[in-house]
N, C-alpha and C positions, 0 to 999 in steps of 0.2 A: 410547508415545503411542497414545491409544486413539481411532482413525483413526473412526470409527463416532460417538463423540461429537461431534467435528471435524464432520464431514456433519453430521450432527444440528441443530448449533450452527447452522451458516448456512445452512441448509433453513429456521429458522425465524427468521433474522436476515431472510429475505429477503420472506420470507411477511407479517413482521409491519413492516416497513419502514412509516413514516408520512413521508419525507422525500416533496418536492416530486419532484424528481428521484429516479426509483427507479433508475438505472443508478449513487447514491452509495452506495447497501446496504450495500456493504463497510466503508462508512466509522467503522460502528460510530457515527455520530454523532447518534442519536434523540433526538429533540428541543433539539434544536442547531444549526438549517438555518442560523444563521447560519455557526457555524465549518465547517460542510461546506460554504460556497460559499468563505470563508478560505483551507482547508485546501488545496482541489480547484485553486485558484488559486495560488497557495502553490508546491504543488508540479508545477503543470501548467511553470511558467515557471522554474523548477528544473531540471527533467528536458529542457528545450530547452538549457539551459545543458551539461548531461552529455552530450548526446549529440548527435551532428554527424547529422542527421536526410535523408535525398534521397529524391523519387521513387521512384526503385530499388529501396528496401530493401523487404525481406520481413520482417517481424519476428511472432514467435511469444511469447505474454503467455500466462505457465500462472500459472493464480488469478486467473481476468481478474472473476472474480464478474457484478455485474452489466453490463459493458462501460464501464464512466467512462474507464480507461486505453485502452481498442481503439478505441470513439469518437473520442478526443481524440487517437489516433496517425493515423485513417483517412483524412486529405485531405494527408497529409505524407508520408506512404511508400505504396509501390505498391499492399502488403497486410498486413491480419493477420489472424492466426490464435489464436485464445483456449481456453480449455483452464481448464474447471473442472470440482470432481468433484459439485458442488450442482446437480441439478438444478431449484431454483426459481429457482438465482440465473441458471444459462443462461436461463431462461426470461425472465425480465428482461431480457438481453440480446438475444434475440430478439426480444421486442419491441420494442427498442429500434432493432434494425436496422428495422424496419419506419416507426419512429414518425421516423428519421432520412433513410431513406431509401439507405442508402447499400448497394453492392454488392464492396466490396472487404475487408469485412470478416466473417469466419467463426467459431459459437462451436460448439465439441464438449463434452459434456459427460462426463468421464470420467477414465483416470488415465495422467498423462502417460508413464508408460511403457506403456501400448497403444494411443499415437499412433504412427503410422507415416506419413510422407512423401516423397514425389520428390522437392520441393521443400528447395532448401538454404537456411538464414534466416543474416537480417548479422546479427541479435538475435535473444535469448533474453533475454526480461522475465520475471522471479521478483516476481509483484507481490504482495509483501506474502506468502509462503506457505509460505516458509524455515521460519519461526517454530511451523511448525506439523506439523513432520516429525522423527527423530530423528535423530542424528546418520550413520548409516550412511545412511539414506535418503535424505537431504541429500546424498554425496557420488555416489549412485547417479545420481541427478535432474540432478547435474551432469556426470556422463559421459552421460547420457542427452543433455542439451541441448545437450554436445558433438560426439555423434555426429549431430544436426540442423544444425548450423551449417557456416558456409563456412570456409574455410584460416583468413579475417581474421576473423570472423566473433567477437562478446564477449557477454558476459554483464552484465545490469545485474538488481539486486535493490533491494527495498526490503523494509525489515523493521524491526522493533521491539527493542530491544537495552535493555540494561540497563548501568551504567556500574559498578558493583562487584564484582557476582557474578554468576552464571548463576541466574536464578530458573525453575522450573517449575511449571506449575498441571497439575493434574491432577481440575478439579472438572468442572462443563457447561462448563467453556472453556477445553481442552486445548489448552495454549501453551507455548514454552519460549524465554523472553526469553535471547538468547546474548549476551554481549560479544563486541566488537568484534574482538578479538582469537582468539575462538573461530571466528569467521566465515573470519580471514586463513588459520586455522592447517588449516582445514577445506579451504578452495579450494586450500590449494597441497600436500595430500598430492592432489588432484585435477586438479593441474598448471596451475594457474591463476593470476596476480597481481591481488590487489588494489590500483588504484594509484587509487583516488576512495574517500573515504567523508567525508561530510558530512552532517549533519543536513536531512532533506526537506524540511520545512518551518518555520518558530520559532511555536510552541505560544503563543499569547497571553491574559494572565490577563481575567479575568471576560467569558469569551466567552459561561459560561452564563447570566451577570445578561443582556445586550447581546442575547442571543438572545430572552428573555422579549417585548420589546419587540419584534423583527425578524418575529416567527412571527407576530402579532399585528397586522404592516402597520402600524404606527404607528412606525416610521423605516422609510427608502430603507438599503438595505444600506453604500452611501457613509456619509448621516448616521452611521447605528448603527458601522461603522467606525473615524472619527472621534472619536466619544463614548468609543471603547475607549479610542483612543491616548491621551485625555486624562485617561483615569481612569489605563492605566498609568503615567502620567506622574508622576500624584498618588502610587499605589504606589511608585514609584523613587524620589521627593522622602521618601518617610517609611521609605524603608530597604528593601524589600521587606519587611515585618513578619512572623512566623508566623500571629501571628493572623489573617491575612487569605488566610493559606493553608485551603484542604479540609484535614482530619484524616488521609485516606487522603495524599494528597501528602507531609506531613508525616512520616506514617508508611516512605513509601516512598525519602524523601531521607536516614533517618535507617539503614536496612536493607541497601539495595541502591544508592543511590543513584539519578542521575537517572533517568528511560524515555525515551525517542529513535528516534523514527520518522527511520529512515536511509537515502541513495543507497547503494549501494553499486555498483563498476565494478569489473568482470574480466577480466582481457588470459592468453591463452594464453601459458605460459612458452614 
């Protein structure tokens, strides 16, 4: 994995962001404001699901990018702590604290193995950055985040998985889509149980027609919403069709099958 393009990649994912909200960066979703308020929503109410959330907790987010996840955890636990190795996308996030106001949440920009803390966390949030480490590394990051956590103390991840095979890119956007079962086989030579993995959010079709319209102010995010369910409606009544798939989708159902943005939850064996 060539760690240098990785940086590269979202130094300039963050730089050149056009969404409304710049703490969504991460979301990869340019020119698509409508399914990054979808998405964000999606799986904001998800991740409440997953995890039993108090006051109390400490929780540490490595690959927090622009802050959307540290934000949205910071009036529900005591504190967090964020941890990215971009720094335009920390920079985002500091301004973000500034523009939110809030003093309970911290972002370092750097590599989570030359974090060093007194403080012990109830969580370790893997957001989204699994996917972009190699497989030794992966297991390293997870003894690391072990050796931060308390006795109880678990793992939760989200990542991008691939449902046939293991695909790798190795172009500007050095990724390596793992199955599901790559992930289990991985945490528990690391001593770890996988016992949650569910899809983060459900992907809905013609978010990018529905968006033309939304970026443009001419629907309320409800209306435009709405207009989806009923077009996929129309989609489901004629079969899901190919034809009305994108070419890359098609290509990709046919290869490796689905892509799948995933929870994943980790319990110490």
């Amino acid at each position: 994995m060539d760690y240098k393009k990785v940086k590269d990649f979202w130094d300039q994912a963050a730089k050149t962001s056009g969404l409304d909200d710049k703490t969504n960066a991460g979301m990869l979703t340019e020119g698509n404001e409508f399914n990054s308020i979808y998405r964000r929503t999606s799986e904001h109410k998800h991740f409440l699901e997953l995890v039993d959330l108090n006051k109390s907790m400490r929780v540490l987010e490595v690959g927090s990018g622009g802050g959307r996840w540290s934000f949205f955890l910071a009036d529900k636990v005591e504190s967090v702590v964020g941890i990215d190795f971009s720094q335009a996308m920390v920079d985002i996030a500091m301004q973000g604290v500034k523009e939110n106001k809030v003093d309970n949440v911290h972002f370092y920009c750097g590599d989570m193995f030359d974090y060093q803390s007194d403080v012990e966390f109830d969580l370790v949030y893997f957001s989204g950055v699994l996917q972009y480490v190699t497989d030794d590394d992966l297991c390293k990051m997870v003894q690391k985040a072990k050796a931060l956590l308390k006795s109880d103390g678990y793992i939760i991840s989200r990542d991008t998985t691939q449902e046939l095979r293991r695909v790798t890119n190795t172009d500007e956007y050095p990724v390596v889509y793992r199955m599901v079962d790559e992930y289990r086989t991985l945490f528990e030579k690391c001593g770890y149980n996988m016992d949650y993995t569910e899809v983060s959010y459900v992907p809905r079709r013609f978010s990018q027609f529905i968006s033309k319209f939304y970026s443009r102010r001419l629907l309320s995010y409800r209306l435009a919403f709405y207009i989806q369910t009923f077009l996929i409606s129309i989609n489901n009544l004629l079969g899901n069709p190919r034809f009305l798939m994108k070419d890359h989708y098609k290509s990709m159902l046919d290869s490796a099958g689905c892509r799948e943005h995933r929870f994943f939850r980790y319990i110490e064996k």
